[in-house]
KOLDORO-308142 format. One line per 2 residues: for each residue x, y, z of C-alpha. Coordinates in steps of 0.001 Angstrom, whole numbers, padded with zeros to 6 digits. Layout:
<setis>
X Y Z  ...
</setis>
This chain:
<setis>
044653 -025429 077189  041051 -024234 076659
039964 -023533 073165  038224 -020323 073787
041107 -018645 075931  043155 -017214 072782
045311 -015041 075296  047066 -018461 076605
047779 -018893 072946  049114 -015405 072349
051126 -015565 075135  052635 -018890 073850
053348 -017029 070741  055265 -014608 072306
057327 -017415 074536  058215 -019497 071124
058908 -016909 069006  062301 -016655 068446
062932 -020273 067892  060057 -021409 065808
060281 -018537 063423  063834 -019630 063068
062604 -023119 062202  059877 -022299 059669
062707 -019818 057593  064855 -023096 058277
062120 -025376 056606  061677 -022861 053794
065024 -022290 053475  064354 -018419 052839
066170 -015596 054736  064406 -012697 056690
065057 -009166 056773  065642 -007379 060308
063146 -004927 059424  061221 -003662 062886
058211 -003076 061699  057748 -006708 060278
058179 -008409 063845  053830 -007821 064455
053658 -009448 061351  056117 -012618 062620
054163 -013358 065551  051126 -013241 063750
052647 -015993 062018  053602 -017976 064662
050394 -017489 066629  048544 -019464 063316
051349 -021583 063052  050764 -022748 066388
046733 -023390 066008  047836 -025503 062885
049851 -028062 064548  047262 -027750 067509
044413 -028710 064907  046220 -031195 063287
047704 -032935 066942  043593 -032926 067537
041204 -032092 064886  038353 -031762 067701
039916 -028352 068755  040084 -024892 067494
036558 -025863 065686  035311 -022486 064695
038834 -021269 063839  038984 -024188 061209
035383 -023451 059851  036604 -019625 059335
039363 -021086 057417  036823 -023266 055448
034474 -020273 054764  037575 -018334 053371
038931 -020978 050812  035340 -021504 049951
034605 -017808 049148  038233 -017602 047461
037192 -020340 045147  039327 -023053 046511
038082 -026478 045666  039167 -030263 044556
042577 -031483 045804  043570 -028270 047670
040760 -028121 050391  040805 -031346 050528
044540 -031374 051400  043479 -029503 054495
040768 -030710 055380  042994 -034138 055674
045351 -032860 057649  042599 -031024 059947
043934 -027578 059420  040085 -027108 057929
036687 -028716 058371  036019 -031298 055883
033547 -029882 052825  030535 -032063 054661
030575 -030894 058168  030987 -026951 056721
028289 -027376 054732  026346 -029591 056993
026660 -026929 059781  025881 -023708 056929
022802 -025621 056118  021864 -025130 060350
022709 -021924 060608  020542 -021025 057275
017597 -022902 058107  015484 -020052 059805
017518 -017283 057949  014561 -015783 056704
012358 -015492 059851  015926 -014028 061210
015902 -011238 058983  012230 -010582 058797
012884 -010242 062323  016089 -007555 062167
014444 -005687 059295  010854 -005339 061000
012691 -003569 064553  014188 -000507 062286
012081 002616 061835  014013 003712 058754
014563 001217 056413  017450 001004 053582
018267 -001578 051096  020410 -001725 048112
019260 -004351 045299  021102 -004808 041760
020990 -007518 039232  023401 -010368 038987
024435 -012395 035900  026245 -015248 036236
027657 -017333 032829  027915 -020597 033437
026083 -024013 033092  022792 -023905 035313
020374 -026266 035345  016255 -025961 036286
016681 -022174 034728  013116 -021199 033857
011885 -024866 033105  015014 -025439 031599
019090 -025764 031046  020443 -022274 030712
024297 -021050 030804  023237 -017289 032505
021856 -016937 035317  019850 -013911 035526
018774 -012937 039143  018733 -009860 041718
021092 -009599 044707  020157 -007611 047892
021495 -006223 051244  020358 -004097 053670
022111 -001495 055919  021400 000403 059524
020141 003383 058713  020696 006308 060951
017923 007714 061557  016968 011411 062070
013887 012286 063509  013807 015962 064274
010195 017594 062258  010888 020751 063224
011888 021940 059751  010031 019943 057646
007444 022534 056287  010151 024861 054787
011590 023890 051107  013645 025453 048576
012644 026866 045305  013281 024320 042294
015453 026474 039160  016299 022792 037860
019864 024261 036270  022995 024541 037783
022230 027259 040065  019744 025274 041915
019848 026324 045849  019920 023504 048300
019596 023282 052052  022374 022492 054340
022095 019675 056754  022104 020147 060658
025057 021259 062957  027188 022569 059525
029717 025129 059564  028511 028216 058413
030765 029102 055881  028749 031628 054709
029795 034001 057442  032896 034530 055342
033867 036436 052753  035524 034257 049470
037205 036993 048441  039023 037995 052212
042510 038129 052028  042226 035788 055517
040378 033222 054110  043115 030718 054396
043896 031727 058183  039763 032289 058813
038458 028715 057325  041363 026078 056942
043763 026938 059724  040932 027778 062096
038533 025920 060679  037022 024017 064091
036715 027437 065039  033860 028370 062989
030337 028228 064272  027916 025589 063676
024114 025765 063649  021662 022973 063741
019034 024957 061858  019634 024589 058182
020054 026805 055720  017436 027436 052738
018868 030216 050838  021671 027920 049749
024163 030171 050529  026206 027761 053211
026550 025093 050751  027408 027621 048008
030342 028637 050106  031327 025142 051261
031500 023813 047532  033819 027126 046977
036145 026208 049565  036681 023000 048841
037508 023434 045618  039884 026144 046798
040963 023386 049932  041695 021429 046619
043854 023931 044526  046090 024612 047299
046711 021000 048100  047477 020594 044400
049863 024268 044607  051877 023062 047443
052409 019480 046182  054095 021211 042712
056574 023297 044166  057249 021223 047498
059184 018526 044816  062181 017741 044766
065117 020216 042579  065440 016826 039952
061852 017354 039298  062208 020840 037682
065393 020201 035469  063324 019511 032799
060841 022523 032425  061051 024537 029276
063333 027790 029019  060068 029892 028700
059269 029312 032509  060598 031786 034299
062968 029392 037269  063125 032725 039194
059314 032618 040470  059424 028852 040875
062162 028992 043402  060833 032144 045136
057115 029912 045524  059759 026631 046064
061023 028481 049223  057488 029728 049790
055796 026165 050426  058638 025395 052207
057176 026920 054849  055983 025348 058058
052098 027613 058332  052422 026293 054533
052639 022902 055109  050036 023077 057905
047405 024639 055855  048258 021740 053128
046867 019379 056009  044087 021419 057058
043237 021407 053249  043667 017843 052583
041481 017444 055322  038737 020099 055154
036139 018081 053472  036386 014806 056105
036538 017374 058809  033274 019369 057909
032006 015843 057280  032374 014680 060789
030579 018040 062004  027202 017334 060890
027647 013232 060435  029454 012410 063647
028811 008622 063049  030284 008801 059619
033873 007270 061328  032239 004057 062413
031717 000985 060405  028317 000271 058405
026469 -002793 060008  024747 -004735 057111
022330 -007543 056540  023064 -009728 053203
019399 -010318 052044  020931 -013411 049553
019333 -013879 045624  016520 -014005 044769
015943 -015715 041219  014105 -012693 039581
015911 -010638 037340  015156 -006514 038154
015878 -005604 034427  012400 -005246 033678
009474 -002926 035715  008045 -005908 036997
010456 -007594 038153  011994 -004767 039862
008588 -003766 041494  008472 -007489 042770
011631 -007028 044159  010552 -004061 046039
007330 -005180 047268  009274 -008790 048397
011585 -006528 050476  008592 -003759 051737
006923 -007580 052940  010107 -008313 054862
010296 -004390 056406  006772 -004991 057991
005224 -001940 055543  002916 -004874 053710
001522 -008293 055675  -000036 -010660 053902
-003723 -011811 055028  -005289 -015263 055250
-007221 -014606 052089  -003799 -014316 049730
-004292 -010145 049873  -001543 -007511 050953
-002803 -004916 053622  -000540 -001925 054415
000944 -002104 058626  -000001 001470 059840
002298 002184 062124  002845 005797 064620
005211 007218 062998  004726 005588 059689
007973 003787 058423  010279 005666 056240
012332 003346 053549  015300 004476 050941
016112 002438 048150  019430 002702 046122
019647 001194 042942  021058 001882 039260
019324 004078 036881  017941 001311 034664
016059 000090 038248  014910 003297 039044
013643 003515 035220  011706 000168 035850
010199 001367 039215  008960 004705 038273
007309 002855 034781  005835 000915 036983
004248 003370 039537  003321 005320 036352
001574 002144 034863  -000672 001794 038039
-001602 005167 038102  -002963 005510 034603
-005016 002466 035234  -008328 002315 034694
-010755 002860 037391  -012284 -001043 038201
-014107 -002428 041700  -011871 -005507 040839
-009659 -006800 043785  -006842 -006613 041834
-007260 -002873 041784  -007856 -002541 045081
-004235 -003841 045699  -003089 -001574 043742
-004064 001338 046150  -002410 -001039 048267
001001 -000870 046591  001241 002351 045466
000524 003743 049114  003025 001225 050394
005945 002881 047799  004333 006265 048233
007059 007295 051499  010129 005000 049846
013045 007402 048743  014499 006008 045394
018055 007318 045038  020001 006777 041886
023704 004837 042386  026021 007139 042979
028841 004618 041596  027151 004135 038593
026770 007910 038278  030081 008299 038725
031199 005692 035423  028444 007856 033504
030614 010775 034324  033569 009003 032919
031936 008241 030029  031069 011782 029114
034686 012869 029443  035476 009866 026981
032971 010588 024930  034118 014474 024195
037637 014281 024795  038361 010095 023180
038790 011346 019522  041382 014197 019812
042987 013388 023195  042989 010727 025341
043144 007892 022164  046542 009013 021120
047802 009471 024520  046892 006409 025674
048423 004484 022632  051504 002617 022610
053419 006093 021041  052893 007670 024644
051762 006294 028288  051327 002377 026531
047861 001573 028261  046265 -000956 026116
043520 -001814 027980  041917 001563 027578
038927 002089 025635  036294 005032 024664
033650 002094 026493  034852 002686 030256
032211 -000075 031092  035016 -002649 030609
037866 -000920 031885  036465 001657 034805
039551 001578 037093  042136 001636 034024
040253 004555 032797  039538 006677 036005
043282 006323 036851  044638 007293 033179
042014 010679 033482  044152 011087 036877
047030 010830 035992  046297 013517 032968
045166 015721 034612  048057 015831 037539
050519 015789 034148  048315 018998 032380
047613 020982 035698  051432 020619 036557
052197 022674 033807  049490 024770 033721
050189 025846 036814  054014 026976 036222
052578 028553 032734  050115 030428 035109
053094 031458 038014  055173 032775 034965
052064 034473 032978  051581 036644 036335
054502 036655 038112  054227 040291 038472
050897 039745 039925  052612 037225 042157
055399 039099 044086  052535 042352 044499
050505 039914 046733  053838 038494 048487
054995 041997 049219  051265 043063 050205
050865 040515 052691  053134 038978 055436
051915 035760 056275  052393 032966 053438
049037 031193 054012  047237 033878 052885
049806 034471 049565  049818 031041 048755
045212 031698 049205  045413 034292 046970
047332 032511 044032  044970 029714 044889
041946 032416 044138  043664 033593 041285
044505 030087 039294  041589 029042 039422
039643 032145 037725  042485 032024 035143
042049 027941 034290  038470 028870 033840
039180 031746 031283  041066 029845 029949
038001 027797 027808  037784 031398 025445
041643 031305 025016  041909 031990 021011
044518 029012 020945  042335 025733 020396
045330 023993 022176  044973 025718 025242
041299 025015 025156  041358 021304 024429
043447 021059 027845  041903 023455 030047
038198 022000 029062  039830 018495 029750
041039 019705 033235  038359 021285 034082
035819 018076 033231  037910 015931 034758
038453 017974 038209  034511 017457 038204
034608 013661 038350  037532 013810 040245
036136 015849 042857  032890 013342 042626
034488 010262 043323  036309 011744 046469
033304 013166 048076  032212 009365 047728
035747 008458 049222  034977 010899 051916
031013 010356 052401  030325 014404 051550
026709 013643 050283  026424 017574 049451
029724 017003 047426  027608 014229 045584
024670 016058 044927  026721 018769 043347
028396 016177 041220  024801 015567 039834
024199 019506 039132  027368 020140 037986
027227 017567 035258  023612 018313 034591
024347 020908 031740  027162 018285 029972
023833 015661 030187  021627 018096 028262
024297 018882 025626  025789 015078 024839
022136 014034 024438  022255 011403 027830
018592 012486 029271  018811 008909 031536
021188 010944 034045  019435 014140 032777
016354 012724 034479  017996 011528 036911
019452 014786 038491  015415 016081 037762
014091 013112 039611  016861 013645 042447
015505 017311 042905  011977 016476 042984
012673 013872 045779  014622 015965 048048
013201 019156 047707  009526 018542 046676
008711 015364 047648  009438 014941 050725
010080 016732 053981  013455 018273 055345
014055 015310 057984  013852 012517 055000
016194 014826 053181  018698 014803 056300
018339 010575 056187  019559 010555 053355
022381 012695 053480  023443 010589 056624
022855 007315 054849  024368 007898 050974
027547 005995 051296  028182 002861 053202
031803 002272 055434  033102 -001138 055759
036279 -000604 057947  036056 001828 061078
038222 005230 059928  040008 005384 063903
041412 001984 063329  042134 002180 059390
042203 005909 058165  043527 004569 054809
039922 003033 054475  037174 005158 052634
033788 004925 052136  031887 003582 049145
028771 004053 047281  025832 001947 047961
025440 000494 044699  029234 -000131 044821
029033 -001983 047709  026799 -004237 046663
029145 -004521 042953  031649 -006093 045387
029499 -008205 047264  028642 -009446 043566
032305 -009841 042633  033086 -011845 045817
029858 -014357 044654  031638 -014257 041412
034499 -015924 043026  032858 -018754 044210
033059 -022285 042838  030416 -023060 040277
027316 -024491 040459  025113 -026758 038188
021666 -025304 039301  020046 -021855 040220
018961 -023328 043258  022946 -024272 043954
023671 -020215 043395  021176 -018679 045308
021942 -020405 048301  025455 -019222 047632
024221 -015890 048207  023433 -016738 051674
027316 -016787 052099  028778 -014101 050604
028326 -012213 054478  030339 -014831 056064
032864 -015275 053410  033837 -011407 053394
033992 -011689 057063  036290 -014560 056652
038512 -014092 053986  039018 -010525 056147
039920 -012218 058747  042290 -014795 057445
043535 -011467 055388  044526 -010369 058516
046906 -013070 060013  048509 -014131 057175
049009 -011363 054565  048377 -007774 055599
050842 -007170 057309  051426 -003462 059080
050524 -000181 056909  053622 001253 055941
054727 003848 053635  056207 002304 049924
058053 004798 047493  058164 003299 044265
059039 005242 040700  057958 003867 037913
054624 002086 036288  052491 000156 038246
049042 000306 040541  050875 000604 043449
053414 002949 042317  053145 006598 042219
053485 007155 038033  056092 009218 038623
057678 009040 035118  054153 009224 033514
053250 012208 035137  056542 013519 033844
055859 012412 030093  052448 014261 030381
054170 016924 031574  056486 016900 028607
053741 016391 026596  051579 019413 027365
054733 021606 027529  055487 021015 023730
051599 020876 023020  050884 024275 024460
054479 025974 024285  055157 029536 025573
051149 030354 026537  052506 034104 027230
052717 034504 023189  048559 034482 022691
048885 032370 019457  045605 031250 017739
046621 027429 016762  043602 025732 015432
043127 022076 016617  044014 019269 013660
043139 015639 013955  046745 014475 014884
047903 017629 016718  048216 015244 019492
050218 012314 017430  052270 014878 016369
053893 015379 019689  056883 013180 019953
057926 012849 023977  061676 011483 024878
060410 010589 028542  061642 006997 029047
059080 005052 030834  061570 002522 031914
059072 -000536 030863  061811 -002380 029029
063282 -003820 032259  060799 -006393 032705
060550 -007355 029084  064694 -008043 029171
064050 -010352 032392  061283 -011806 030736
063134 -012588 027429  066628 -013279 029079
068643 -016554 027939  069277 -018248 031244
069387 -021589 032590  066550 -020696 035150
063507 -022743 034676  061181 -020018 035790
062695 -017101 033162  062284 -020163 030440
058960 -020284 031490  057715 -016827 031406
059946 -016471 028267  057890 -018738 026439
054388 -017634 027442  055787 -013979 026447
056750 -015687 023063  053133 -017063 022375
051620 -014097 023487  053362 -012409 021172
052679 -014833 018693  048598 -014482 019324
048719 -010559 019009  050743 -011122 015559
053958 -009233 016862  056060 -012107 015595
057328 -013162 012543  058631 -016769 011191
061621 -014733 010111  062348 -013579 013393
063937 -016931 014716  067470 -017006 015035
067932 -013590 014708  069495 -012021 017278
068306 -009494 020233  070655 -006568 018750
069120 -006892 014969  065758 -006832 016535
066105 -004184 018303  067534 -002276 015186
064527 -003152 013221  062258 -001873 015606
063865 001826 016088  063562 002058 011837
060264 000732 011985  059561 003696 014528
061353 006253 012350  059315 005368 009148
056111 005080 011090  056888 008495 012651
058084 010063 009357  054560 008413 007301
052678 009872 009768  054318 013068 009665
053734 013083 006233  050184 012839 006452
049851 015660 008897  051519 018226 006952
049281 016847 003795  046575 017425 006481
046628 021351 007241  046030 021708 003671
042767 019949 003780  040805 022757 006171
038207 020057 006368  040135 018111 008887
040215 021003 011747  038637 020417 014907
036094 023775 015175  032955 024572 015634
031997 024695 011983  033565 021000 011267
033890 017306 011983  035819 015952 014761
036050 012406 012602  033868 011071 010216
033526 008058 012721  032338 010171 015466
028631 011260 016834  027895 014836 015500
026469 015525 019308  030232 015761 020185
031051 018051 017466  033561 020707 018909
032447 020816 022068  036102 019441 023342
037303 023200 022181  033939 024992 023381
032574 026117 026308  030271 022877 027170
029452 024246 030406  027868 027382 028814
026416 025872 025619  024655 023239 028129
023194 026061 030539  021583 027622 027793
020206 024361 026464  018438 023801 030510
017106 027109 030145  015276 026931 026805
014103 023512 028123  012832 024853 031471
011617 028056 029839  009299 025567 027063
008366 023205 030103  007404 026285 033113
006414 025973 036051  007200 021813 037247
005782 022670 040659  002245 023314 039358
001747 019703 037844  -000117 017526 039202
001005 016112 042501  000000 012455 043787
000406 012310 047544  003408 014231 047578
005188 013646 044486  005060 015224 041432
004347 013343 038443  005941 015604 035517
006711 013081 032719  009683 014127 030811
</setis>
């Protein structure tokens, strides 16, 4: 059988099936379910099963099959005994001949992407740095244990070269009310009233049905009406999922909800136009997407540039990075005599650059530093002209994922002290790892601010339904079709969370600011998810005014710097390249619609944790030729990914904790928790905010996490259970949980002990916060400290408007600064230093 005819081998698979998948659960003496949707999955399994014993019958066939395999174990880290294992039984290449035949395959690499890079018009690339711990040798001169260096990657860019609108521009407000141009072939939303009663029916239901024009829009008023919909695409996603849950879900809401409304809206979104304007909604933002990106379905072909051993952190470094990468575009050539000459070329090449804020920091330093030279008939000035009218048409756009952790931090930042602290202690959800730094703990973090605000705007909204229910059954009776009652209660929540920040009751503010701030960055991180580049740039001028009031003028800058490049600096049909090129898709969305899009600057974060996961080196040299790899061991360990452990999608309902689960019973404990935190919000009470107003809550949710501790610590004869009962034991033991006197006591006493250890820490701390409201110096206002501990920039402003005080804060800063557009301008881009 030939090597390269793989249907002769799938059709063998299909043949032997039956009786060798009998004989591998034979030889692992496991039993297998009769589950349908497995059997792809099976002959998957026999298909590699079958290439194995072919490879190790011959170990001169199936050659590039066993070098994928290689590549994989090689990018997952797998070295010593285990590869060689393999490799001895011929399921893999031996360690030589892989790297043997890397080592020809890398040899012109560079002339091969000099090559690639020089045919593209448009040019993107995507550079961060990389540390590595770990014992390097020849590190500077010398032995070092970091290695500090700069990883790169390119990606297609699409290109858009339509100049028909490039002489019109918006004005620049630079606040939050800053107008920005639509992009090509959008829907224009702004044919619509907000306020119709059809809304629902006009843009969701029928929303293909709505015009498009390719000439943009300058006034700002199409993407003024596309951000309001999708928030209000959002709202009614979130309505529908609350009262389409099941009846056990609502035995626990408080007395003071009226149960009458929540059936009459339970029967509502029962509704079949209901549930299809829930999909329309989930899916407004992809869909309107797709209408002016139609490539944004199809996967992002990209060009690993490797390492280079410079480290970006500083403004030279980073500007050598740049120029090493404008040199491999074709926008510089170097000349016999050792000097750089700028490539004219008809139309001259356009180039986008995505990096952190700390590189675009460096860059702009840089450019600044060459500028304010002084004049000199030295060569080395000369080159300078050279350089800066090389960078003068590169696009340098801040990382979006980065961006989106700075967000994070914010919310930490306000909300740490009084909220999220004590609900993410071991008294409520029990998340450890979470900190106020979100550098260390992004994805623990993100998903806690989730899963709070699902748990607060699940009550909120049955405190709204009841608060109005009057209002309510006037717009049911007032209009026959449910899509456009279930619009208007939509239209109405969300004007009611907002008034909700001058509520008299600091409680009610403290969760309605949090819910609000949070929907932000929530709404952020999906239009990354969903590649909406105008839901990005909002992002930016949303948070702009929370910059300018926590004192963070890095991102304050950086929304400033964002403006200036797409409305100043350069024309409309750069603008539109970078809309279509902000956020990079590694899996095609026909093929695998669970698959979203990511950042640039996130990509490349993964292409850095996948180099992470390589086996260590003892020299720089050693690790920047591993960056050479990281392309073909993604590609591998996919592919391998593929036949032996993803098996078909499939649909898993699981209650409980975990990152796969759903959180059901946290979602419920926040929902218990806000219920008792913000009681009856129809009786208008004016509760000041204390410093354990929080603590003070005491939930009865069982989160069910004792199950695994039981199994963990069960007295059984099983080897395994001994096992993980003993590394639970000396875990313990590390943290300090244990106590010499605790041996030989038994599970029961234990137990015991812990429940009165609860009830005196509960009753101290009780204690203390009834000695507390006599102190008024402990109340969270506007007059007084959050904590002692805490940064006075973050006084209050968790029970305050922020959004307010920080607009007022832009405007006394543009009104001192005027008018940015008359400073000076080098070729294009303004130079206002802030």
């Amino acid at each position: 059988m030939l090597e390269d005819n793989w249907n002769n081998w799938m059709i063998l698979a299909e043949d032997v099936y039956d009786k060798q998948w009998r004989f591998l659960l034979s030889l692992r003496n496991i039993a297998s379910g009769d589950s349908e949707e497995l059997i792809a999955y099976k002959k998957r399994q026999v298909f590699c099963q079958l290439m194995t014993l072919q490879r190790v019958a011959n170990y001169k066939t199936l050659g590039y099959w066993a070098l994928i395999l290689s590549t994989a174990y090689y990018g997952w880290g797998v070295r010593g005994s285990a590869i060689v294992a393999t490799s001895f039984w011929g399921v893999t290449n031996s360690t030589n001949y892989r790297d043997a035949k890397y080592s020809g395959l890398l040899l012109m690499i560079d002339y091969v992407r000099k090559r690639l890079l020089q045919c593209q018009s448009t040019g993107l690339f995507t550079y961060d740095n990389i540390v590595v711990v770990s014992g390097l040798l020849h590190q500077r001169g010398r032995s070092s244990k970091v290695l500090s260096a700069t990883h790169m990657v390119s990606h297609e860019a699409r290109e858009f070269n339509d100049t028909t609108f490039d002489h019109q521009r918006v004005p620049l407000t630079y606040d939050t009310n800053q107008t920005s141009s639509s992009p090509c072939n959008m829907y224009c939303y702004e044919a619509y009233e907000f306020d119709a009663v059809t809304t629902g029916v006009d843009v969701f239901l029928h929303h293909s049905s709505i015009a498009q024009s390719y000439e943009p829009d300058f006034t700002g008023q199409r993407v003024r009406s596309y951000r309001n919909y999708c928030k209000l695409a959002k709202d009614i996603t979130f309505l529908v999922n609350v009262f389409c849950r099941s009846e056990e879900c609502f035995k626990n809401v408080p007395t003071f909800i009226d149960s009458d409304v929540i059936h009459e809206l339970r029967h509502l979104c029962g509704k079949t136009n209901v549930k299809s304007l829930q999909d329309k909604c989930y899916s407004f933002k992809w869909d309107s997407v797709t209408a002016w990106n139609p490539h944004v379905s199809k996967v992002t072909k990209s060009l690993m540039l490797g390492i280079v051993g410079i480290d970006e952190g500083s403004a030279e470094g980073a500007m050598t990075c740049v120029l090493d990468l404008l040199l491999k575009y074709g926008v510089l050539q170097e000349e016999e005599d050792g000097s750089w000459s700028k490539v004219e070329t008809d139309p001259p090449r356009k180039m986008m650059c995505f990096g952190d804020r700390t590189t675009n920091e460096n860059m702009a330093a840089f450019i600044v530093s060459l500028q304010d030279r002084p004049m000199s008939l030295q060569d080395a000035s000369y080159q300078a002209d050279v350089f800066l009218d090389a960078v003068a048409n590169t696009q340098f756009f801040p990382g979006d994922w980065h961006t989106g952790l700075n967000m994070l931090q914010s919310i930490f930042k306000v909300f740490w002290k009084p909220y999220i602290e004590e609900m993410a202690s071991v008294r409520k959800l029990k998340w450890s790892r979470v900190s106020q730094d979100v550098r260390g703990c992004f994805f623990q973090a993100s998903a806690i601010t989730k899963l709070l605000n699902v748990g607060n705007q699940n009550y909120l909204i049955m405190a709204f339904v009841t608060s109005h229910r009057d209002d309510i059954r006037d717009i049911s009776t007032a209009n026959d079709d449910e899509v456009n009652v279930i619009t208007e209660i939509a239209k109405k929540y969300q004007t009611w969370l907002v008034g909700l920040k001058d509520d008299p009751d600091h409680h009610v503010r403290l969760i309605a600011n949090f819910v609000i701030m949070s929907n932000d960055f929530i709404d952020f991180m999906d239009s990354i998810r969903k590649q909406d580049s105008i839901g990005i740039e909002d992002g930016y001028q949303t948070f702009a005014c929370i910059w300018k009031l926590l004192g963070q003028s890095k991102y304050l800058n950086c929304f400033f710097e964002q403006l200036e490049m797409l409305h100043l600096d350069f024309p409309f049909s750069q603008r539109m390249e970078g809309l279509l090129n902000r956020t990079v898709r590694t899996f095609d969305a026909n093929e695998n619609p669970d698959k979203a899009g990511v950042a640039q600057d996130e990509y490349l974060e993964n292409c850095n944790k996948d180099l992470q996961g390589f086996p260590s080196v003892r020299s720089m040299v050693g690790r920047i030729r591993q960056g050479d790899l990281v392309g073909l061991a993604r590609r591998s360990k996919r592919q391998v990914q593929s036949y032996y452990s993803q098996g078909p999608s499939r649909v898993v309902h699981k209650h409980g904790s975990g990152i796969k689960g759903n959180h059901h019973l946290e979602k419920d404990l926040i929902f218990e928790f806000t219920a008792k935190f913000l009681g009856d919000m129809t009786l208008n009470c004016s509760r000041r905010l204390l410093p354990k107003s929080v603590a003070n809550i005491k939930c009865t949710t069982d989160l069910k996490r004792d199950k695994l501790v039981r199994e963990m610590t069960d007295d059984s004869n099983s080897e395994t259970n001994h096992l993980f009962n003993s590394v639970n034991h000396v875990q313990q033991a590390a943290r300090g949980e244990l106590d010499d006197a605790d041996e030989g006591v038994t599970e029961y006493e234990l137990e015991q002990a812990r429940i009165m250890e609860e009830e005196y820490d509960f009753d101290h701390q009780q204690h203390r916060i009834e000695s507390s409201h006599q102190n008024e110096e402990d109340v969270y206002d506007e007059d007084n400290f959050i904590d002692s501990e805490e940064d006075s920039a973050v006084k209050g402003y968790c029970v305050n408007d922020m959004w307010k005080l920080g607009s007022d804060a832009l405007d006394k800063m543009n009104a001192k600064t005027g008018d940015r557009n008359k400073e000076i301008v080098w070729k294009g881009r303004s130079e206002y230093r802030r």
